[in-house]
C-alpha positions as CSV (number, residue, x, y, z in Angstrom):
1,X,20.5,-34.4,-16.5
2,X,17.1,-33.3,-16.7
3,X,16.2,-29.7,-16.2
4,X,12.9,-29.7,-13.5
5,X,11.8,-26.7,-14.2
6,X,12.3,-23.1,-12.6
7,X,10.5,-21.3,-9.8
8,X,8.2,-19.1,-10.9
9,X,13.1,23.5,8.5
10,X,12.9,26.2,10.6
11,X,12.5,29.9,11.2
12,X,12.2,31.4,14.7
13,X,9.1,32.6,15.7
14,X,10.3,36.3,15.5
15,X,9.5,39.3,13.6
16,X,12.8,39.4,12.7
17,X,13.1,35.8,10.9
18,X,15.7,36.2,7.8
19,X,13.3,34.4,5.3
20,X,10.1,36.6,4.3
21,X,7.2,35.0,2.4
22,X,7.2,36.2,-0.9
23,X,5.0,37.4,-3.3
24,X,1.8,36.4,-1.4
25,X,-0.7,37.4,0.9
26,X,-2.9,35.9,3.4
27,X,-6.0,36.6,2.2
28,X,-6.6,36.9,-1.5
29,X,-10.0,38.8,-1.3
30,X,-8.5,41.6,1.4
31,X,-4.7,41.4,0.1
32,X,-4.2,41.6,3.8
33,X,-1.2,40.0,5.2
34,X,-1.8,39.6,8.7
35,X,1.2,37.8,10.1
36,X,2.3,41.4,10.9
37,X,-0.8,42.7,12.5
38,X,0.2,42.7,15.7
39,X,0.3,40.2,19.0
40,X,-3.7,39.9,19.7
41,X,-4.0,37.8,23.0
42,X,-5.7,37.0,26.0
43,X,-9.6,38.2,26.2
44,X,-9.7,40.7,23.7
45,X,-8.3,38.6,21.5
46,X,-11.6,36.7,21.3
47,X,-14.0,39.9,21.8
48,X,-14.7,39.3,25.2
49,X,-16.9,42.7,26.2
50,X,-16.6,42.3,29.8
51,X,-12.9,41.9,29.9
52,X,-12.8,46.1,29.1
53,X,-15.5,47.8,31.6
54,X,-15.4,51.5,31.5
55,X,-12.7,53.0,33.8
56,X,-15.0,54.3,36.5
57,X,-12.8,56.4,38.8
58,X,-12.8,59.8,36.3
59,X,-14.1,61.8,39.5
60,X,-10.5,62.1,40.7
61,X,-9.5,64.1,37.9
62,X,-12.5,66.8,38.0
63,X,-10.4,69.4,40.0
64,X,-8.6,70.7,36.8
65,X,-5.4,69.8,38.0
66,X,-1.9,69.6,36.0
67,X,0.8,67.6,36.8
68,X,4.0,69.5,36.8
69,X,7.9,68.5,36.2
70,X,8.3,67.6,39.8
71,X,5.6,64.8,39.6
72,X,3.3,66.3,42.3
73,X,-0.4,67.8,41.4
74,X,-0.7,71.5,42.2
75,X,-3.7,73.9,42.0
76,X,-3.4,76.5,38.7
77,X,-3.7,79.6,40.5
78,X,-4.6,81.9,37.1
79,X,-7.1,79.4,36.2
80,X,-8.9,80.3,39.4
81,X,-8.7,83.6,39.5
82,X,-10.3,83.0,36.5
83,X,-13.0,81.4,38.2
84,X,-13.9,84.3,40.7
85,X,-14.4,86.5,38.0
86,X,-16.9,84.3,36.2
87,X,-18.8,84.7,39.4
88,X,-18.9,88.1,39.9
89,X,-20.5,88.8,36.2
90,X,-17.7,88.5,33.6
91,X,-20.3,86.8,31.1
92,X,-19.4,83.4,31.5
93,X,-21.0,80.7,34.0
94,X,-18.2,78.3,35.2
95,X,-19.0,74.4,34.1
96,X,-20.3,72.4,36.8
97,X,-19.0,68.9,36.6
98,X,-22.2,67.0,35.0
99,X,-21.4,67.7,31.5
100,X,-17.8,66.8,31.9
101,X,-18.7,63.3,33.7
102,X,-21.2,63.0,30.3
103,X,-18.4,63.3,27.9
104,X,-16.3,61.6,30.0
105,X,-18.5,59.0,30.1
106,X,-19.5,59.3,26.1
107,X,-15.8,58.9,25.6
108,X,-15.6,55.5,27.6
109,X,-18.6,53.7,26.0
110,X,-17.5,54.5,22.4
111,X,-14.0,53.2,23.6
112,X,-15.9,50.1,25.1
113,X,-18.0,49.7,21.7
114,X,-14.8,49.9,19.5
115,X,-12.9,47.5,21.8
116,X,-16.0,44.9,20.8
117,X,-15.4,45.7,17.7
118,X,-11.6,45.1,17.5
119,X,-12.3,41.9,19.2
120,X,-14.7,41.1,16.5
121,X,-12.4,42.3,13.8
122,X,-9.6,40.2,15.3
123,X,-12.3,37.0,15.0
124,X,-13.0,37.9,11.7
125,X,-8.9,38.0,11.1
126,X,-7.9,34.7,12.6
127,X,-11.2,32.8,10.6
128,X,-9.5,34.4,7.5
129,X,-6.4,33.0,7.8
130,X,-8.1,29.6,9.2
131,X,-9.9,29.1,6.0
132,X,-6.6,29.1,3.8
133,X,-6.0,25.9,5.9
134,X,-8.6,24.0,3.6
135,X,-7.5,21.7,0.7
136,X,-7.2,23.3,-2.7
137,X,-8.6,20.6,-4.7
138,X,-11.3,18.2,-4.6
139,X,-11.5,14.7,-3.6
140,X,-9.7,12.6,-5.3
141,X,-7.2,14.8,-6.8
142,X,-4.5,13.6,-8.0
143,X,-1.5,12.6,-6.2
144,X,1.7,14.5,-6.4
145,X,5.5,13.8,-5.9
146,X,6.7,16.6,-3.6
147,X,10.2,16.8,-2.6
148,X,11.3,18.6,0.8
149,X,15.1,19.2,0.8
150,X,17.4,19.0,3.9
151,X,17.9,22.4,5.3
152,X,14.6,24.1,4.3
153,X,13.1,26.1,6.8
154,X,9.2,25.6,7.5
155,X,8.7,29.2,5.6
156,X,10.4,28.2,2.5
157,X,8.3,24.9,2.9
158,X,5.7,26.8,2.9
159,X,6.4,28.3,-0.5
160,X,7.3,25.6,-2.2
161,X,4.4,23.6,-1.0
162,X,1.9,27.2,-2.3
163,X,3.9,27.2,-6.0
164,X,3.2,23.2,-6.2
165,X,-0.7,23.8,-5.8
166,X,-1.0,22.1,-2.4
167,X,-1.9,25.0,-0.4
168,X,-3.9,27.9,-0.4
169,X,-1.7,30.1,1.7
170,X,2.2,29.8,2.4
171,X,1.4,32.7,5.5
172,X,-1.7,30.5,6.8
173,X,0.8,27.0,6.7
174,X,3.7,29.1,8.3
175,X,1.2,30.3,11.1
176,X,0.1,27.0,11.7
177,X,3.4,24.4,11.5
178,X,4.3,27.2,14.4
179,X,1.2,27.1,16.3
180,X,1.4,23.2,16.5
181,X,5.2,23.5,17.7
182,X,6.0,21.8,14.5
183,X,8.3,24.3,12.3
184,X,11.3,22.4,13.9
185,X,9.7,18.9,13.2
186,X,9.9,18.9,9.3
187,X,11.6,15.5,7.9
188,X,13.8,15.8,4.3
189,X,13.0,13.4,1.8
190,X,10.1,13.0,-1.2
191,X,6.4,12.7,0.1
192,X,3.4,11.6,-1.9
193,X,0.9,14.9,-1.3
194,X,-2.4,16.0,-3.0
195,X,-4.6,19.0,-3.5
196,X,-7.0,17.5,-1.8
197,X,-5.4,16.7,1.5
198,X,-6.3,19.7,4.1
199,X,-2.8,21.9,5.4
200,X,-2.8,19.9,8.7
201,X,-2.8,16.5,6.8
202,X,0.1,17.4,4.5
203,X,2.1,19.3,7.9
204,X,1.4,15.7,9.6
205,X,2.9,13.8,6.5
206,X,5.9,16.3,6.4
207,X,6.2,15.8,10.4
208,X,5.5,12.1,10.2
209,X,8.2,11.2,7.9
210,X,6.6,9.4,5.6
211,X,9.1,9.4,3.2
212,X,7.8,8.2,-0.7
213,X,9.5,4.4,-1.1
214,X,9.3,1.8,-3.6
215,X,10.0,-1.8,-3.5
216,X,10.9,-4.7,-5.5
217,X,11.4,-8.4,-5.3
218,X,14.5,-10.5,-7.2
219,X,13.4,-14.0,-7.1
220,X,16.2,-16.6,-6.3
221,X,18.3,-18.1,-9.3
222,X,17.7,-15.3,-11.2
223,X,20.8,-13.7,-13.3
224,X,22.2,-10.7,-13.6
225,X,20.3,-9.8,-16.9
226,X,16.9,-10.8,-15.2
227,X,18.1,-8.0,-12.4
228,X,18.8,-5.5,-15.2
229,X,14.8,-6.2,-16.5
230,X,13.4,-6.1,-13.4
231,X,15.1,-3.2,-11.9
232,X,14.4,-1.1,-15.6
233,X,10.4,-1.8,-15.5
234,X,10.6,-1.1,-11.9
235,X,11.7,2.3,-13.0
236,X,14.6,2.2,-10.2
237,X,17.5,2.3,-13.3
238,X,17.8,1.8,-17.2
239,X,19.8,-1.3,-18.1
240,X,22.4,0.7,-19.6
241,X,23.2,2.3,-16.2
242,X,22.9,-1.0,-14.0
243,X,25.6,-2.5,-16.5
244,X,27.6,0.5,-15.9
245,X,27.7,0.0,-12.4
246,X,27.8,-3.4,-12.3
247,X,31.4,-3.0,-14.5
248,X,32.6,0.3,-13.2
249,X,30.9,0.4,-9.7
250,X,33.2,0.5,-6.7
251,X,32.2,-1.9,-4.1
252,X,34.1,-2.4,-0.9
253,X,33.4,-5.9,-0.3
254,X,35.6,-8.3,0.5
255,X,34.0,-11.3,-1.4
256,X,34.8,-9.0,-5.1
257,X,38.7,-7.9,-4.2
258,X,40.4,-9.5,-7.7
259,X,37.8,-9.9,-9.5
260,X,37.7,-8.8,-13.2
261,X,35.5,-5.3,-14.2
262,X,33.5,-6.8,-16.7
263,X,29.8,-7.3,-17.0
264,X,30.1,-11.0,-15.1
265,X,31.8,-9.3,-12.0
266,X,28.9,-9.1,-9.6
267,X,26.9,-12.2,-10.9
268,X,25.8,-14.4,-8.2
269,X,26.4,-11.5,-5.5
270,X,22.8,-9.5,-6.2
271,X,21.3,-11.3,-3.2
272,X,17.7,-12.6,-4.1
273,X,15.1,-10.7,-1.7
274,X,11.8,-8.1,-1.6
275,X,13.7,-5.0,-1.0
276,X,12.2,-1.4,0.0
277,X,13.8,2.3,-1.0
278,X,13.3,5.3,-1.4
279,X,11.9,6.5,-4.4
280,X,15.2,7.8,-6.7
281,X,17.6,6.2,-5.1
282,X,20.7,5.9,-6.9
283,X,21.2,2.4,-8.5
284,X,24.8,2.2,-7.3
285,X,22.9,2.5,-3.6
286,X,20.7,-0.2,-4.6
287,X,22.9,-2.7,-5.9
288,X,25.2,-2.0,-2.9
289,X,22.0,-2.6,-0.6
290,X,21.6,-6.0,-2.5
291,X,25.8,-7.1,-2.0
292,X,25.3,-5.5,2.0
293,X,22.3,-8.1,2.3
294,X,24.7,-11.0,0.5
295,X,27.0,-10.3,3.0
296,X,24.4,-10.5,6.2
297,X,23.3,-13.8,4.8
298,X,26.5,-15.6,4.2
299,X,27.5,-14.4,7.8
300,X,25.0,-16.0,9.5
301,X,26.2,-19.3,7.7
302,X,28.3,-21.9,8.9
303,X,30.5,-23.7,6.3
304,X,31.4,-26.9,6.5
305,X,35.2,-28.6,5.9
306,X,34.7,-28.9,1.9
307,X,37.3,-28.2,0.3
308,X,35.9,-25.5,-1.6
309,X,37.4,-21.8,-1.3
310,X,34.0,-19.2,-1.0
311,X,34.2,-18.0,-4.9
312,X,33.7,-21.9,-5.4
313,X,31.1,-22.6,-2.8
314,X,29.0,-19.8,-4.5
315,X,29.1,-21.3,-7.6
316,X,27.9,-24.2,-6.8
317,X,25.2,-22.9,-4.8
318,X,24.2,-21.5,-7.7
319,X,23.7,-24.4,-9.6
320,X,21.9,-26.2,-7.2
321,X,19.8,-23.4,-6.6
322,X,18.1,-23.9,-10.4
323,X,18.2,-27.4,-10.5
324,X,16.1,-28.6,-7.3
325,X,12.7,-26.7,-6.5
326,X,12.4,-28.5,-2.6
327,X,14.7,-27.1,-0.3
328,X,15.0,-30.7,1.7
329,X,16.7,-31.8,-1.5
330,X,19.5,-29.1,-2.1
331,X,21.7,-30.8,0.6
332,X,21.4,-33.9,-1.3
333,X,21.7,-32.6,-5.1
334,X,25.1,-30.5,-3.6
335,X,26.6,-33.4,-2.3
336,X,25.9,-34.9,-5.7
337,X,27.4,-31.8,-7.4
338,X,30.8,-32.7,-4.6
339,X,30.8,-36.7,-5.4
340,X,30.9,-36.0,-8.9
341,X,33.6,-33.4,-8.7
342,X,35.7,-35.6,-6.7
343,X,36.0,-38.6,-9.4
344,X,36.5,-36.2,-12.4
345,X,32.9,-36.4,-13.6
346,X,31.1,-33.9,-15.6
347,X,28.5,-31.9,-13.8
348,X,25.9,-32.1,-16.5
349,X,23.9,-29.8,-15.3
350,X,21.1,-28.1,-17.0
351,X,21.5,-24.8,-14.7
352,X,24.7,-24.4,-16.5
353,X,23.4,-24.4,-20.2
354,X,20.4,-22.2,-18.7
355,X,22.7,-19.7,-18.5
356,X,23.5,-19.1,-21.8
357,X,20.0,-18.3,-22.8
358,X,18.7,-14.8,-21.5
359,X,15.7,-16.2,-19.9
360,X,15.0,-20.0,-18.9
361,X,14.1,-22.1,-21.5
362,X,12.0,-25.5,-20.7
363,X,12.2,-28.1,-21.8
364,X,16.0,-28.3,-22.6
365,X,16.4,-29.9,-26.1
366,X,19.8,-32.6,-26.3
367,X,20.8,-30.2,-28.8
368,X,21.3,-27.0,-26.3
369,X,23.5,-29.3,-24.4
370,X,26.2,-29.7,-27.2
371,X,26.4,-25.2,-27.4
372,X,29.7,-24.9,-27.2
373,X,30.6,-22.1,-24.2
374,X,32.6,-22.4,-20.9
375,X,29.6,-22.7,-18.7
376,X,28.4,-25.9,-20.4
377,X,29.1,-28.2,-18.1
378,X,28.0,-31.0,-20.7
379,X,31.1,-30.0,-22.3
380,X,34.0,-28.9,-19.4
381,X,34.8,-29.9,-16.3
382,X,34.8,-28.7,-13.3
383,X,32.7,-25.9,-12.2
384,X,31.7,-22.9,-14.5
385,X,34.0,-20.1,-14.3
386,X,31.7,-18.0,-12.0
387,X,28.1,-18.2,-10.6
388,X,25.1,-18.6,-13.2
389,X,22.4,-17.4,-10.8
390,X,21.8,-15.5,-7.8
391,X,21.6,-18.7,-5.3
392,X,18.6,-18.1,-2.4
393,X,19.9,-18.9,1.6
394,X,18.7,-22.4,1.3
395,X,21.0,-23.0,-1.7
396,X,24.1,-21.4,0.1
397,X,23.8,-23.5,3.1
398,X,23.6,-26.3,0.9
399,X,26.8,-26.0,-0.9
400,X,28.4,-25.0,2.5
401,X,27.4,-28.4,4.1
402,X,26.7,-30.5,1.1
403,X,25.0,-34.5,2.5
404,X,27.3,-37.3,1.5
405,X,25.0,-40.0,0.5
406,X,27.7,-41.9,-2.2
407,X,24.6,-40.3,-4.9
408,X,26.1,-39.5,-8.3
409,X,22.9,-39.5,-10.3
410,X,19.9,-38.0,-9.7
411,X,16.5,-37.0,-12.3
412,X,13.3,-34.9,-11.9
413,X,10.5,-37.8,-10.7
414,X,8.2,-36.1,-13.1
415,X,5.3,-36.7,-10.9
416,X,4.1,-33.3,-10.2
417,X,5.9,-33.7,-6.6
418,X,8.9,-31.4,-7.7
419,X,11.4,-34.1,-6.1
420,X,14.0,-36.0,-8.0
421,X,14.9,-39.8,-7.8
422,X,18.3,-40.0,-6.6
423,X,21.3,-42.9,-7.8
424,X,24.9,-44.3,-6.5
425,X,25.0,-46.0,-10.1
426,X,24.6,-45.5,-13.5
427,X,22.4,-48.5,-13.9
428,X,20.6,-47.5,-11.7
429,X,20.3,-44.0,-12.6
430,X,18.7,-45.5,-16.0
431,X,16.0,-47.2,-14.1
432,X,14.9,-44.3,-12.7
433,X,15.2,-42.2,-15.6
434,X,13.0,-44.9,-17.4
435,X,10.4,-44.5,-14.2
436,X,10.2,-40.6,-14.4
437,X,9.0,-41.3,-18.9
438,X,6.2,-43.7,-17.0
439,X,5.0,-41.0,-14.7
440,X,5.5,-38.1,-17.0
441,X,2.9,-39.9,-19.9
């Protein structure tokens, strides 16, 4: 039979938090580290003059009075019998109240000055700290792999990101992942960060989740050796540690209870699909994502009275999957597969001797059909002892409800249509094969 062809975390807000920053400041110029400055709120906070006028009522505190142990104000007695004499000549005029009020007054306004000040100084603080919040490198810098473990608090986050070069300031990205309510907010996982993203735009990754992911695609009827290639210039796993799991992995699936730990075990199984993870992921995950998504599929497929036990029905869905290239014909070309079975016929199938080559090889020669190996099916009868490919959804339905059409023949119309002429005889089976030549030249 001719081959036709094959598809192409979290620290409290408190000044008591059990994680310090270490090792670095806020500012770099000053060495100032001013997450311990002090709570500066409200209006003087932002300098705001008016917010501090001058305490204006000093005049009830002019009559020199003390305030004894019993919390009441009484007159001091000595201090004015001290006064009498001063009037009577003792050599020294008693103070009237004006220059009291001036240094009274004196006293207030620098207070009132220095309070500008400090609000000014505070300003000056808080655009400090504000300016570590820009990005560290230019635009365009290079993307980095930064990994954020489960557990870590938003201060030792905060380091982490300052020793990777991200940041400026692990006390300025502490200050603001609390400010925005985030420090609780932080997602674990691997996140693709640069220099020259600003602290707020890597704090909105880290809250966003965007966890780093990669994906590939395993196109139907492809083997387990293809996988192995694919998955290895992915960079998702060497082939020597996809074989490994694919002969040592444990699995609990019901489809691969008594089947043999060799390197043929999950062959077939490896459901063909566009498949997203994250970045590192453990091949033994991914090739369990691949049997999880084998199982969903054959699930949600209704098999037909065939006769066939499941290991069976997967096989031949995977020869049909290699020899027909339109899915309206794999119905057909599996009930073919079924006829042929039934009288004791030979498969010939050229998905069979595919699979002894590592990658598809087209045209078939005669000669590869005569290579003597148990999934010839040239050569033995029956079906192959497992699966040769990784069969698509259209191919397992097939071979779960195969068409009876009486068809035992069938050949590739050569015609450019990707369709096949279909036979109940063998004479007629040479006709067509006579009117595929005509088309092909």
């Amino acid at each position: 039979m001719q081959n036709p062809g094959f598809p192409d975390a979290l620290q409290p807000d408190s000044a008591s938090q059990d994680e310090e920053i270490i090792g670095k400041t806020a500012d770099p110029e000053t060495g100032g580290d001013f997450g311990h400055g002090g709570d500066f709120s409200g209006d003087y906070e932002n300098g705001d003059d008016e917010a501090y006028e001058p305490y204006d009522g000093y005049e009830e505190y002019n009559e020199y009075d003390e305030y004894d142990v019993n919390g009441e104000y009484d007159v001091d007695e000595e201090y004015v019998a001290y006064e009498e004499n001063a009037d009577k000549g003792s050599g020294r005029k008693k103070m009237g109240k004006g220059p009291l009020i001036l240094l009274v007054c004196l006293v207030l306004v620098i207070g009132g000055v220095g309070g500008t000040l400090g609000g000014r100084y505070v300003q000056g603080l808080r655009s400090n700290w504000m300016d570590d919040l820009v990005p560290v490198g230019p635009s365009g810098s290079d993307e980095v792999i930064f990994t954020l473990e489960r557990g870590w608090t938003l201060t030792r986050t905060a380091e982490m990101l300052y020793y990777s070069g991200l940041i400026r300031s692990a006390d300025s990205f502490v200050r603001l992942g609390r400010m925005e309510n985030k420090a609780e907010s932080l997602k674990a996982g691997r996140f693709l960060l640069s220099s020259s993203m600003s602290s707020m735009e890597i704090l909105d990754e880290l809250v966003k989740g965007s966890v780093l992911t990669t994906k590939f695609t395993i196109p139907e009827g492809y083997t387990l050796r293809q996988i192995a290639k694919v998955l290895a210039e992915k960079g998702i796993a060497s082939e020597d540690a996809f074989w490994r799991c694919v002969k040592e992995g444990v699995y609990t699936y019901g489809f691969l209870e008594g089947l043999p730990m060799d390197d043929r075990r999950l062959e077939g199984y490896l459901f063909p699909d566009t498949y997203v993870i994250e970045l590192d992921e453990s091949i033994d995950k991914v090739i369990d994502r691949m049997l999880k998504r084998y199982e969903e599929i054959w699930n949600a497929l209704t098999p037909a009275d065939t006769g066939l036990s499941d290991r069976e029905i997967l096989i031949l869905a995977s020869i049909v999957q290699n020899e027909v290239k339109l899915d309206e014909e794999r119905t057909i070309v599996a009930g073919v597969f079924v006829n042929r079975l039934a009288k004791n016929m030979l498969l010939q199938s050229c998905s069979t001797v595919q699979y002894f080559f590592d990658e598809p090889k087209y045209p078939l020669l005669t000669k590869d059909t005569e290579i003597d190996f148990p999934y010839n099916t040239y050569l033995y009868p029956g079906l192959p002892p497992g699966p040769v490919s990784s069969p698509g959804k259209a191919s397992l339905a097939a071979a779960m409800a195969p068409e009876d059409t009486g068809y035992l023949f069938f050949v590739a119309r050569e015609d450019g249509s990707g369709g096949h002429y279909f036979s109940k005889t063998l004479s007629e089976h040479n006709q067509a094969v006579a009117k595929a030549r005509a088309n092909r030249n």
